[in-house]
C-alpha positions in Angstrom: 44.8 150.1 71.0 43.7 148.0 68.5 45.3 148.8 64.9 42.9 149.3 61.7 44.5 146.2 60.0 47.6 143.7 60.6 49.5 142.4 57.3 49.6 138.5 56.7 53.6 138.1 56.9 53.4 135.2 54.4 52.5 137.2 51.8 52.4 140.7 53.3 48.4 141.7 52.1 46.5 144.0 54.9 43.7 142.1 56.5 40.9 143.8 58.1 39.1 141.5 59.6 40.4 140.0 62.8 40.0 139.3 66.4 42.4 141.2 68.9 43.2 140.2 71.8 45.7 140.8 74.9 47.4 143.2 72.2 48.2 140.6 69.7 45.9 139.2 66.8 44.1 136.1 68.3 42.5 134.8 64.9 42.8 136.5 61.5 42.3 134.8 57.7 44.3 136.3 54.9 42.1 136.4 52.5 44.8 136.5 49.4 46.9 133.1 50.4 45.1 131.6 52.9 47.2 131.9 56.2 45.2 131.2 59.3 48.0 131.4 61.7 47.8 134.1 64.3 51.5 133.9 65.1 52.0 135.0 61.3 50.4 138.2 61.2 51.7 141.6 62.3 50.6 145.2 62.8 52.7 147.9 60.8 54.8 148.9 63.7 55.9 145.2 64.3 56.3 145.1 60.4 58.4 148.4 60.4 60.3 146.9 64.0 61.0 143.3 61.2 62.3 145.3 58.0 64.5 147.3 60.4 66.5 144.4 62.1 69.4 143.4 60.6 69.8 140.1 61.9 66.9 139.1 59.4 69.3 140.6 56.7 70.2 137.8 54.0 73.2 140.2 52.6 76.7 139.6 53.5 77.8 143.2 55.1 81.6 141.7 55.2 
């Protein structure tokens, strides 16, 4: 299914324009910084799936 919009993960904006492809974003320009990067765009669930996992956490839990 293809999501309404994926957010550009270096700055997090939506973008709605994009080509999808295979089930990933194949080309997409963020139109707020520039990013042109497939790799570095995400769909909400995969955003969501990010925020949730702990090993990305930069506080000490110790």
């Amino acid at each position: 299914m293809i999501p309404d919009y994926v957010i550009c993960l270096e700055c997090e904006s939506p973008v709605y324009v994009f080509e999808w492809e295979d089930g990933k974003v194949v080309e997409a320009v963020c139109t707020v910084c520039g990013n042109e990067d497939p790799e570095t765009f995400a769909t909400e669930d995969q955003m969501e799936a990010l925020a949730s996992d702990r090993r990305w956490d930069t506080h000490d839990h110790g």
